[in-house]
C-alpha positions, 0 to 999 in steps of 0.5 A, a space after each residue: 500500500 502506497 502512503 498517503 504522503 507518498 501520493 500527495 508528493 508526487 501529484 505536487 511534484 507533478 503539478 509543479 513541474 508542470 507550470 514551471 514548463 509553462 512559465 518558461 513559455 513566456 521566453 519563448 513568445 515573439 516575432 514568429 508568434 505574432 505573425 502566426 496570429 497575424 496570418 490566421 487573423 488575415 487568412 482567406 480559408 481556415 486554420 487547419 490544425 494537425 499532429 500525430 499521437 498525444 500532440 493530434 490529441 490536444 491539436 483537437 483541443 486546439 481546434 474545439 477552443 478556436 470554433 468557439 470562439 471565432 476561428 473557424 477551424 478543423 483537424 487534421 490527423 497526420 497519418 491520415 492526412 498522407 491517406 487521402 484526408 489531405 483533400 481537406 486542405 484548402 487553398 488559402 487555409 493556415 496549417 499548424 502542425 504540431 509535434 514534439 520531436 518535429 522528426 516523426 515520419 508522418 511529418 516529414 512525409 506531410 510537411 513538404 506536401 502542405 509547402 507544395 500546395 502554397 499554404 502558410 505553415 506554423 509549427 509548434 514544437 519543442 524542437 526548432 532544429 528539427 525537420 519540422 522547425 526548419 521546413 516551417 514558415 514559422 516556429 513557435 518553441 514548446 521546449 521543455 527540460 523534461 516531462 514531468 513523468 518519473 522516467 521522463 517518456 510519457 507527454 506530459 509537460 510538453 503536451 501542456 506546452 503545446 495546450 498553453 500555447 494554441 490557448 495564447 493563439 486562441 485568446 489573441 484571436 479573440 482580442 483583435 476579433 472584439 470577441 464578446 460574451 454574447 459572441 461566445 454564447 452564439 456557439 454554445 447555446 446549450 451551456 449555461 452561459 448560452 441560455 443566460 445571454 441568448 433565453 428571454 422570458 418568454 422562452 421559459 413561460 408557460 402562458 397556460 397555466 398562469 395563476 389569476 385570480 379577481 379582486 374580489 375572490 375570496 381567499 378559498 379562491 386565492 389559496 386554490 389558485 395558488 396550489 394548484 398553479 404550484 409557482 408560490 403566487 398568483 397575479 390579481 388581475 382586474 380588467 386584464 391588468 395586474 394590479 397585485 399579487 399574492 404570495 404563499 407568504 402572505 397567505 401565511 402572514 394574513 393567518 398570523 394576524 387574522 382571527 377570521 377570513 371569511 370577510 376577506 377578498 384577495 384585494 385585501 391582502 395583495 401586494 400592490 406594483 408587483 416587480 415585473 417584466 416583458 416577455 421579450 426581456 432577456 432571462 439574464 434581467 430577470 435573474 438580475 431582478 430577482 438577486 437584486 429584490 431577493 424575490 422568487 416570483 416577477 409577473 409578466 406583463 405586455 403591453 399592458 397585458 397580463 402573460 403569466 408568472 417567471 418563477 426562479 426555480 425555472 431559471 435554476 432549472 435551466 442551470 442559469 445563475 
C-alpha cells in the first residue's frame, strides 16, 4: 500500500513541474508568434490544425477552443492526412502542425506536401532544429527540460506546452476579433452561459397555466389558485391588468394576524406594483431582478397585458445563475 504522503508528493511534484514548463513559455513568445496570429487573423480559408499521437490529441483541443470562439477551424490527423484526408486542405487555409520531436515520419512525409500546395505553415514544437522547425514558415518553441513523468517518456509537460500555447493563439484571436460574451454564447447555446445571454422570458413561460385570480375572490379562491398553479403566487388581475399579487407568504402572514377570513377578498391582502417584466426581456434581467429584490416570483406583463408568472426555480432549472 502506497502512503498517503507518498501520493500527495508526487501529484505536487507533478503539478509543479508542470507550470514551471509553462512559465518558461513566456521566453519563448515573439516575432514568429505574432505573425502566426497575424496570418490566421488575415487568412482567406481556415486554420487547419494537425499532429500525430498525444500532440493530434490536444491539436483537437486546439481546434474545439478556436470554433468557439471565432476561428473557424478543423483537424487534421497526420497519418491520415498522407491517406487521402489531405483533400481537406484548402487553398488559402493556415496549417499548424504540431509535434514534439518535429522528426516523426508522418511529418516529414506531410510537411513538404502542405509547402507544395502554397499554404502558410506554423509549427509548434519543442524542437526548432528539427525537420519540422526548419521546413516551417514559422516556429513557435514548446521546449521543455523534461516531462514531468518519473522516467521522463510519457507527454506530459510538453503536451501542456503545446495546450498553453494554441490557448495564447486562441485568446489573441479573440482580442483583435472584439470577441464578446454574447459572441461566445452564439456557439454554445446549450451551456449555461448560452441560455443566460441568448433565453428571454418568454422562452421559459408557460402562458397556460398562469395563476389569476379577481379582486374580489375570496381567499378559498386565492389559496386554490395558488396550489394548484404550484409557482408560490398568483397575479390579481382586474380588467386584464395586474394590479397585485399574492404570495404563499402572505397567505401565511394574513393567518398570523387574522382571527377570521371569511370577510376577506384577495384585494385585501395583495401586494400592490408587483416587480415585473416583458416577455421579450432577456432571462439574464430577470435573474438580475430577482438577486437584486431577493424575490422568487416577477409577473409578466405586455403591453399592458397580463402573460403569466417567471418563477426562479425555472431559471435554476435551466442551470442559469
Amino acid at each position: 500500500m502506497i502512503p498517503k504522503e507518498t501520493i500527495l508528493a508526487s501529484a505536487k511534484k507533478t503539478i509543479l513541474s508542470e507550470s514551471e514548463a509553462i512559465a518558461k513559455l513566456v521566453d519563448f513568445v515573439n516575432d514568429d508568434f505574432v505573425k502566426t496570429v497575424e496570418i490566421i487573423y488575415n487568412a482567406t480559408g481556415r486554420l487547419v490544425v494537425t499532429g500525430i499521437g498525444k500532440s493530434a490529441i490536444i491539436a483537437q483541443k486546439i481546434v474545439a477552443t478556436l470554433n468557439s470562439t471565432g476561428t473557424p477551424s478543423l483537424f487534421l490527423h497526420a497519418s491520415e492526412a498522407i491517406h487521402g484526408d489531405l483533400g481537406m486542405v484548402q487553398p488559402g487555409d493556415v496549417v499548424i502542425c504540431i509535434s514534439k520531436s518535429g522528426n516523426s515520419p508522418e511529418i516529414k512525409v506531410l510537411v513538404p506536401l502542405l509547402k507544395r500546395f502554397g499554404n502558410k505553415l506554423v509549427a509548434i514544437t519543442g524542437n526548432t532544429t528539427s525537420f519540422l522547425g526548419k521546413e516551417a514558415h514559422y516556429v513557435l518553441n514548446t521546449y521543455v527540460d523534461s516531462e514531468a513523468c518519473p522516467i521522463n517518456l510519457a507527454p506530459t509537460n510538453s503536451t501542456t506546452a503545446q495546450l498553453v500555447m494554441g490557448d495564447a493563439i486562441a485568446v489573441c484571436l479573440m482580442q483583435m476579433r472584439n470577441f464578446t460574451a454574447e459572441d461566445f454564447a452564439k456557439y454554445h447555446p446549450g451551456g449555461a452561459l448560452g441560455k443566460k445571454l441568448l433565453l428571454r422570458v418568454g422562452d421559459m413561460l408557460d402562458t397556460t397555466h398562469k395563476p389569476i385570480v379577481a379582486p374580489d375572490s375570496n381567499i378559498k379562491t386565492v389559496i386554490v389558485e395558488i396550489s394548484e398553479k404550484r409557482l408560490g403566487v398568483t397575479a390579481v388581475v382586474d380588467n386584464n391588468k395586474v394590479i397585485g399579487i399574492i404570495t404563499d407568504g402572505d397567505i401565511r402572514r394574513m393567518l398570523n394576524k387574522t382571527e377570521s377570513i371569511s370577510g376577506l377578498v384577495a384585494q385585501d391582502i395583495m401586494t400592490v406594483n408587483p416587480k415585473m417584466i416583458k416577455s421579450t426581456d432577456m432571462v439574464s434581467d430577470a435573474l438580475n431582478i430577482l438577486e437584486d429584490f431577493s424575490i422568487t416570483q416577477l409577473v409578466v406583463v405586455d403591453n399592458g397585458e397580463y402573460k403569466g408568472v417567471l418563477h426562479l426555480h425555472d431559471i435554476l432549472k435551466e442551470g442559469i445563475v
